[in-house]
N, C-alpha and C positions, 0 to 999 in steps of 0.2 A: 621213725622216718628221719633219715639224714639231711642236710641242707645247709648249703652255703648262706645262705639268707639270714639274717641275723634275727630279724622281724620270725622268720618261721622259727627260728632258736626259742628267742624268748616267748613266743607264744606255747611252742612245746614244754617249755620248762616249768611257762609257770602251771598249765594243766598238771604236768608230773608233781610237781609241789605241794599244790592246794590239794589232791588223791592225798598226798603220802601224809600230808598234817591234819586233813578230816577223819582217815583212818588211824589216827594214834591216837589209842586209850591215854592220856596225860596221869591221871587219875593213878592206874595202877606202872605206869611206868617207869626203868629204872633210870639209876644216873644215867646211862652211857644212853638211851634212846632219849632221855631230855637233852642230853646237848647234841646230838645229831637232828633232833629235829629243831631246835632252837637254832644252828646253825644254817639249815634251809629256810627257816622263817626269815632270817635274816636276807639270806641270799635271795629269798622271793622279792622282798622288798628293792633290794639293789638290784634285781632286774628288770621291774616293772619300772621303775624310774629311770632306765637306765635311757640314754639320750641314744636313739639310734640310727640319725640323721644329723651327719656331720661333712665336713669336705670331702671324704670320704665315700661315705654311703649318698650325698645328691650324686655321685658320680650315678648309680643306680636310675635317675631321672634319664638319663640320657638316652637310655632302652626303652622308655615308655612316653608315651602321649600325654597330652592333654586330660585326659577321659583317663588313660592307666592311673595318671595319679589322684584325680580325684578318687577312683575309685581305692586304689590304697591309705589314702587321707582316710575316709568312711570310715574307716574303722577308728574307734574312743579312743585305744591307746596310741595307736599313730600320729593321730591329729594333735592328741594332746603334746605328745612330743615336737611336732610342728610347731605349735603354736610358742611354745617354750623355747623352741629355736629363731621364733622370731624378734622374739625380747630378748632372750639373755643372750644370742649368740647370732643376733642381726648381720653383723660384719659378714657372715657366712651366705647368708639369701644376698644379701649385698652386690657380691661379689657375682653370684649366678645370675642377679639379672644383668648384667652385666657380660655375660658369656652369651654369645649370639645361637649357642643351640641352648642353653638353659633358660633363658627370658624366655621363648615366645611358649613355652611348656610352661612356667609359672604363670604368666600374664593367661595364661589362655586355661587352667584350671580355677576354676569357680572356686574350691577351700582353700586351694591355697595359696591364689589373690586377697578370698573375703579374711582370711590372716594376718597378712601383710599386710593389709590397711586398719586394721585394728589393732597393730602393734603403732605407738608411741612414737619405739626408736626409730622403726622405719618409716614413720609418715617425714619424721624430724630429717630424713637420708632423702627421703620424694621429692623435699621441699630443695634438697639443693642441685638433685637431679632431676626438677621441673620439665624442663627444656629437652633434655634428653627421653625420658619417657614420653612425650606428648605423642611425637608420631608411631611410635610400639602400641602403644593401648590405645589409638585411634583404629589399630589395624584387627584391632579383635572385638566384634562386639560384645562380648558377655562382658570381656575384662573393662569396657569402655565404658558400659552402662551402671556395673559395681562399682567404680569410681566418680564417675556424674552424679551416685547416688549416696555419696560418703561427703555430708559436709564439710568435715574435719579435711579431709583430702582434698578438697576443690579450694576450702581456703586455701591452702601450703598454695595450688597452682595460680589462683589469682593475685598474688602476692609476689609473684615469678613475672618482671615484664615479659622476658624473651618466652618465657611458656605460652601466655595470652596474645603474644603476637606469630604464635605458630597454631593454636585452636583456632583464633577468628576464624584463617582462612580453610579450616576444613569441616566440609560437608556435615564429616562421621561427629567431630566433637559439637557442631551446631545443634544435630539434631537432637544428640543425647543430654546438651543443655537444655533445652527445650523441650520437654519430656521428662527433666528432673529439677525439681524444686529448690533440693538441698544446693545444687549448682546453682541456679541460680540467686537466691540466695546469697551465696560466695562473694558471685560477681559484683552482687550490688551494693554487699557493703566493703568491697576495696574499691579506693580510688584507681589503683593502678591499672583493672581491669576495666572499670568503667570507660576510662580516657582513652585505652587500648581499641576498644569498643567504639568510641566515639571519632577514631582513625579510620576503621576501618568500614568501607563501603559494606564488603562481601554478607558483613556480620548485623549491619544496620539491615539490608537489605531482607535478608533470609530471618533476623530475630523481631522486627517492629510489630509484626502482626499477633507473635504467641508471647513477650516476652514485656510486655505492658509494665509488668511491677518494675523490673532492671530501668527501663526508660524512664520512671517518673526520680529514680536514685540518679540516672543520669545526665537528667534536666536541672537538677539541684544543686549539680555540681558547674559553677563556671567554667572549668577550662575543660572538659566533657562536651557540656552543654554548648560552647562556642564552635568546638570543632563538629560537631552533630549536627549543630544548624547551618553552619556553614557547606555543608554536606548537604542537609537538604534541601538549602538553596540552590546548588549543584545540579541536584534531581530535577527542580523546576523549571530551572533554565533549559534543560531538555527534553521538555515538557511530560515528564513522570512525579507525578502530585499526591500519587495513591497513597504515600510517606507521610507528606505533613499531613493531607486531610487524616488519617490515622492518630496520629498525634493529636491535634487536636481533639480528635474526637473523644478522648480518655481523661475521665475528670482528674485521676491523677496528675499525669502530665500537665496539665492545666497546671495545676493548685501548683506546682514546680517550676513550670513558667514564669509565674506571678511572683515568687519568690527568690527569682534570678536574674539580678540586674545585670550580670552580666551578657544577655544573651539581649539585651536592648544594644548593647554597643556593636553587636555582633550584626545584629536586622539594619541598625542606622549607616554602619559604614561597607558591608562586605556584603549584605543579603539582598539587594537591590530587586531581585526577580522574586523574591519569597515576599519582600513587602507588598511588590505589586498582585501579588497571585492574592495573600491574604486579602486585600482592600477589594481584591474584583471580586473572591468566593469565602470570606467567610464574614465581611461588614456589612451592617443593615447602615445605609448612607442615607440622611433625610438630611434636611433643610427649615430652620427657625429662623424667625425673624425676633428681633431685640431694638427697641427705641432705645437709643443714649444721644450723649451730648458731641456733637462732631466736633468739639474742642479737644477733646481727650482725643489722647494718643491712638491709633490703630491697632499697635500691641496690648496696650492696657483693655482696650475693648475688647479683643479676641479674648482675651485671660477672662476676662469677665465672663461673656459669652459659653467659655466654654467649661468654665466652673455650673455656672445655671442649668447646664444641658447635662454635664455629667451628674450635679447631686439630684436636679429635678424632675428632667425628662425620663430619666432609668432608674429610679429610686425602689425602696423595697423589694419587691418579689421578680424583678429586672434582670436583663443577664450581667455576666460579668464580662471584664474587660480585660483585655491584654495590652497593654501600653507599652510608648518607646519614650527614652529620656532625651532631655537636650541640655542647655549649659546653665542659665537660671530656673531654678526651681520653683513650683509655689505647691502645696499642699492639699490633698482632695482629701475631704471631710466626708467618705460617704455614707448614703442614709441604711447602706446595708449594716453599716459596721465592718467592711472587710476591707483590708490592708492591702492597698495597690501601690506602684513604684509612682514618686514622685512625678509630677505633671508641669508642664512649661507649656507657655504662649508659643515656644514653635514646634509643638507637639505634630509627630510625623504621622501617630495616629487619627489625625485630626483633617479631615477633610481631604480631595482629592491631590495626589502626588503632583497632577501638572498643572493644578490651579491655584487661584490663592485661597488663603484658609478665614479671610474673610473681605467684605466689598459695602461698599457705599451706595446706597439710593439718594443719589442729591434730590430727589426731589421731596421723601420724608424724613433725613437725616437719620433714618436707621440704618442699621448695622446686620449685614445678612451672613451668617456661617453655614459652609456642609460640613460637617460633625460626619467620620467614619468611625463606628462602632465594631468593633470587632466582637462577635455574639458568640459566648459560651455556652 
C-alpha cells in the first residue's frame, strides 16, 4: 500500500525488512545475498531511528486535534521520536508553541505536553517564556493540571515575577495549585512567589483555607509577612475576620509568627484594627495585684510586674504567646524554654489599648496590671 505519510513508509518498510531478514538462511547463503541483506539491515536500522517529526512534518499537526495527536504519539516509535525531538531539536516545539494554531494542539495533548516538560531544554525555554504561557495553559485543564503537577516546572514559574503576578489572579491556576502539592511546594520555597502572594488579596483570599503549609513559608518571610498582615488588617477593618482567626488557628503559622519580628513592626504601626480585634477575640485578659515600693519608678514596676506574670502566672504546660516589640528591650526567660521576641515595659501586648498598663492603690501602695495574653 502506497502513502504519502512518512510514519506509514517506515512502518511499511520496516515490516518488509524484518520478513526479508528472518527469512534468509545466513548459514547457507551466498556472497551477493550477504551483502543485500546486510545492506537492508543497515537501512532498517536508519530507518527506525529515522527522526520523522521535523518543521516539516509538525506541519501534519495542523490537520489533527488534540486527541489525533495523542493518539499518533501512542504509538513507541512515534513518541520515541517526539521525545528525542524535544531534547535535541527543542528550538523546533519552541517555535510551534509559539504559532497560535500549533500551541493550543500541543498544550491541549496529554504526550505531548507530559514531553515537553520532561525535556530539560524546554523547561530551561518555559522558564523564560513564564509570562507568556501562564494564560494558554490556564485555558486548558488537562494541560494546567500536568504542570501544577511538575515541580521542576512550577519552580521555572515561581521564579518568574510577571508569571506569579498573572496566576494569583486566576481562578483556573488557584485551583490547580491547590489540588497539587508539587505547586505548592514551588511557591513556598521562592521568595518571589511568596511576596507575589502576599500582594495579592484574590490569592490570600481563595488559598488561606487549603494552602496552610505556603502560609507558615510565608509568615517567615518579613516582607511577605508584613504585606499579608497588613492585608489582613484590611480585612478586619471591614469587618471579615474569617482570615486571621484561620491563621491563627494553624500551629504552623503560629511557630512563624513567633519567629518574625518583623510582622511586630507591622501590628505596632499600620495594623491598628487587627490589634484591637486580636486583644478583643483571641486574649485571655485577667488582672494581678503585686505589693512594691511606690518609690520606684512606674515603668520599672510595670517590667517587674510583667516579667512575674509572664514566667509565673503561664509557666509550663501554659499557652503561648505572641508579642509586639517596643524601643528598650528586656528579656523573657521562659519556664517553657521557648524563644519569644524580646519584651519591653511598654509592651502593646500588655494590658488594655485604651488604658493604662498599670495603676496605684494609694491606699495599700500596690501596684495593679491587666496583662493581655494572647492564647495559642
Amino acid at each position: 500500500m502506497s502513502s504519502t505519510n512518512l510514519a506509514d513508509f517506515r512502518d511499511q518498510y520496516i515490516a518488509r525488512a524484518k520478513t526479508l531478514l528472518q527469512g534468509t538462511d545466513l548459514a547457507n547463503a551466498d556472497s551477493k545475498t550477504l551483502i543485500l541483506t546486510g545492506a537492508v539491515f543497515g537501512g532498517l536500522d536508519k530507518v527506525i531511528n529515522a527522526p520523522l517529526i521535523g518543521r516539516d512534518t509538525l506541519a501534519l499537526f495542523d490537520a489533527m486535534t488534540s486527541a489525533d495527536i495523542d493518539v499518533w504519539l501512542a504509538d513507541a516509535s512515534h513518541r520515541s521520536v517526539w521525545q528525542r525531538l524535544c531534547s535535541d531539536e527543542a528550538k523546533t516545539i519552541q517555535v510551534a508553541l509559539q504559532d497560535d494554531v500549533l500551541r493550543p494542539k500541543l498544550l491541549g495533548s496529554t504526550l505531548a505536553w507530559t514531553d515537553i516538560l520532561a525535556s530539560s531544554v524546554m523547561q530551561t525555554w518555559i522558564q523564560t517564556k513564564a509570562a507568556y504561557l501562564v494564560p494558554y495553559i490556564a485555558a486548558i485543564p488537562g494541560c494546567l493540571t500536568l504542570t501544577a503537577s511538575s515541580r521542576t516546572t512550577m519552580d521555572k514559574f515561581a521564579s518568574v515575577q510577571a508569571a506569579m503576578t498573572l496566576i494569583y489572579p486566576s481562578t483556573n491556576w488557584l485551583n490547580a495549585i491547590a489540588a497539587n502539592t508539587p505547586a505548592q511546594d514551588a511557591i513556598g520555597a521562592s521568595l518571589i512567589a511568596l511576596r507575589e502572594l502576599a500582594k495579592s488579596s484574590v490569592a490570600m483570599n481563595a488559598m488561606y483555607t487549603k494552602l496552610t503549609t505556603i502560609m507558615v513559608y510565608l509568615f517567615a518571610d518579613i516582607t511577605a509577612a508584613i504585606d499579608a498582615w497588613n492585608f489582613v488588617s484590611s480585612e478586619i477593618t471591614a469587618g471579615r475576620t474569617t482570615l486571621a482567626t484561620t491563621f491563627f488557628g494553624d500551629a504552623g503559622i503560629r511557630t512563624a509568627l513567633h519567629g518574625n519580628t518583623g510582622i511586630t513592626t507591622a501590628l505596632n504601626t499600620t495594623a491598628t484594627a487587627l490589634y484591637q480585634w486580636l486583644f478583643t477575640n483571641k486574649m485571655t485578659v485577667f488582672q494581678r495585684t503585686y505589693a512594691a515600693s511606690t518609690a520606684q519608678s512606674g515603668a520599672a514596676i510595670g517590667g517587674k510586674i510583667l516579667m512575674l506574670a509572664m514566667s509565673g502566672a503561664y509557666s509550663g504546660a501554659g499557652p503561648s504567646y505572641f508579642y509586639l516589640t517596643g524601643t528598650s528591650s528586656q528579656a523573657l526567660a521562659a519556664a517553657t524554654g521557648a524563644s519569644y521576641i524580646t519584651l519591653t515595659t511598654a509592651h502593646k501586648a500588655v494590658g488594655s489599648q485604651n488604658g493604662p498598663l498599670y495603676f496605684t492603690d494609694a491606699s495599700t501602695g500596690s501596684y495593679y496590671m491587666t496583662l493581655g495574653y494572647l492564647v495559642i
